[in-house]
N, C-alpha and C positions, 0 to 999 in steps of 0.2 A: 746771895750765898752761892749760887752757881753760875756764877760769872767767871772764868780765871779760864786755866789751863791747867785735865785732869789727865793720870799717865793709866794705861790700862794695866789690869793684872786677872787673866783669865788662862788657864789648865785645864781644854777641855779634855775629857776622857779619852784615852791614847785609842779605844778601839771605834771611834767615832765615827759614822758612816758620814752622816750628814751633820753639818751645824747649821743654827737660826740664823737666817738673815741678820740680826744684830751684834752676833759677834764680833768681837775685837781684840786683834791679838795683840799678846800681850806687848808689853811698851808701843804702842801706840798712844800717841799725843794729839788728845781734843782738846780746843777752846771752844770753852760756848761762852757767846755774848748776848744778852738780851739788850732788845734795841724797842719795844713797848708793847701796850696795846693792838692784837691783831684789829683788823676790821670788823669780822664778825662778835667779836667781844665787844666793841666800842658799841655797834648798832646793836647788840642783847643784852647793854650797858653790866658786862662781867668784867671781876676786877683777876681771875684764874688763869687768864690764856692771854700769853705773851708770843709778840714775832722777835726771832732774831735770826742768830747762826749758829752752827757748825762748823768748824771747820778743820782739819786736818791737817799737822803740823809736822811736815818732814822728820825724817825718810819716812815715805809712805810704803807701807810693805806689801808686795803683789801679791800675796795669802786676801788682801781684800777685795781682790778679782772673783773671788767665791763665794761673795754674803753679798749683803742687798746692798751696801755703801759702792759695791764693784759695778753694780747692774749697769746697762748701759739704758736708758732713755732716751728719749725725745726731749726732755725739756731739764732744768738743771745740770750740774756739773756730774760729770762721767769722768769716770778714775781709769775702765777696761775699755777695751772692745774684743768682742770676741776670745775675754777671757785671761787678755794682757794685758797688761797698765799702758795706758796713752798720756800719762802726764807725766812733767818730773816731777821725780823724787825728793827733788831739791826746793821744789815751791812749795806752798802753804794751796790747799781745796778747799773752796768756801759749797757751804749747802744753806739755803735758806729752812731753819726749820719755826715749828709753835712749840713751847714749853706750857704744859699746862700743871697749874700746881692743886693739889689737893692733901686732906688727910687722910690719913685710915681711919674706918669706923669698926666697931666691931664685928659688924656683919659683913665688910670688905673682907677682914681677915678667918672668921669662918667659910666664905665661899671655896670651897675647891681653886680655885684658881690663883687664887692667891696661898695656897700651901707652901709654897717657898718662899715665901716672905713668912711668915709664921715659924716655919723650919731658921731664920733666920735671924730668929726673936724680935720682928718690928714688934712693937708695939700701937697700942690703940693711942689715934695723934699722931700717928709717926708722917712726917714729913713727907709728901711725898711728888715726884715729877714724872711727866708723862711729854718725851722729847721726840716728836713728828720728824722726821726728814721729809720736807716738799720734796716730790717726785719720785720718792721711793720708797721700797719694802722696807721701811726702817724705823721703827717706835721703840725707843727705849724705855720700860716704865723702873724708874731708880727711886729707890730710900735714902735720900737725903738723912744719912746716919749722924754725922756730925759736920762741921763747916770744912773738912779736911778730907771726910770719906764718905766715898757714896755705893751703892752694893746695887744691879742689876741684874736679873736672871735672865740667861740663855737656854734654850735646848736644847736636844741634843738626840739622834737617831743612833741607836745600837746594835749594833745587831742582833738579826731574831724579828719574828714579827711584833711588829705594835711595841717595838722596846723605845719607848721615849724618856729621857730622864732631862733633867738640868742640873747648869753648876753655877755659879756665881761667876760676874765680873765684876770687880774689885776697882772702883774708878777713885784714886790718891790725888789731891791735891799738891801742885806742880810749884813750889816758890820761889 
């Protein structure tokens, strides 16, 4: 169900100091492919956590020189340095990530933390994926809403002390 190519649709708040490393602006084009069984799954013989990709599907926009997809590392594929885009725009970025799948329970969606999903009307069962990027600040945790749409929350720093809110990214399936 989350194999294809998803377009993004996210408006974060125009007075936004800072945004969450997972943000993605809007029309941005992700594929994610799973490709199996990670290793630590197979040896804790779990059937929840899969390895695959990521990957970034031109024009890649240099606004992701400022979230954790931009960060530059040591190891994986690097988009910035120093804040600029070093790749083209015109190729495809692959990232090795794990997808790990679970449901909500009732008690996932009373925890405080999960508030915006609740605000979002998941329900209990609601499908749900937790998307790693290897070697970076990057975990996407999305609601597998329907085979077509998938909903992720961002944060978001406002101005003012301790003013932290989030807003939804909107991730559309691509046909």
């Amino acid at each position: 169900m989350i194999n294809g190519t998803w377009i993004i649709e996210a408006t974060p708040p125009v007075n936004a100091v800072k945004l969450c490393d997972e943000y993605l602006p809007t029309s941005t084009r992700i594929r994610f492919q799973i490709l199996g069984s990670t290793r630590l799954a197979v040896e804790e013989e779990r059937t929840d956590e899969l390895g695959g990709t990521v990957e970034l599907i031109p024009p890649i926009s240099a606004a992701l020189c400022s979230v954790g997809l931009g960060q530059s590392t040591e190891f994986g594929s690097n988009l910035c340095s120093n804040g600029q885009p070093i790749v083209d725009d015109k190729k495809t970025v692959q990232f090795d990530a794990d997808f790990t799948f679970f449901r909500l329970t009732n008690a996932d969606l009373e925890d405080v933390d999960n508030l915006f999903f609740s605000e979002q009307e998941v329900h209990e069962g609601a499908k749900m994926v937790t998307v790693s990027v290897n070697y970076k600040a990057v975990q996407w945790n999305i609601w597998m809403r329907s085979i077509n749409e998938m909903i992720s929350e961002c944060l978001v720093v406002l101005p003012g002390k301790n003013n932290v809110d989030s807003f939804p990214m909107i991730w559309r399936r691509q046909h």
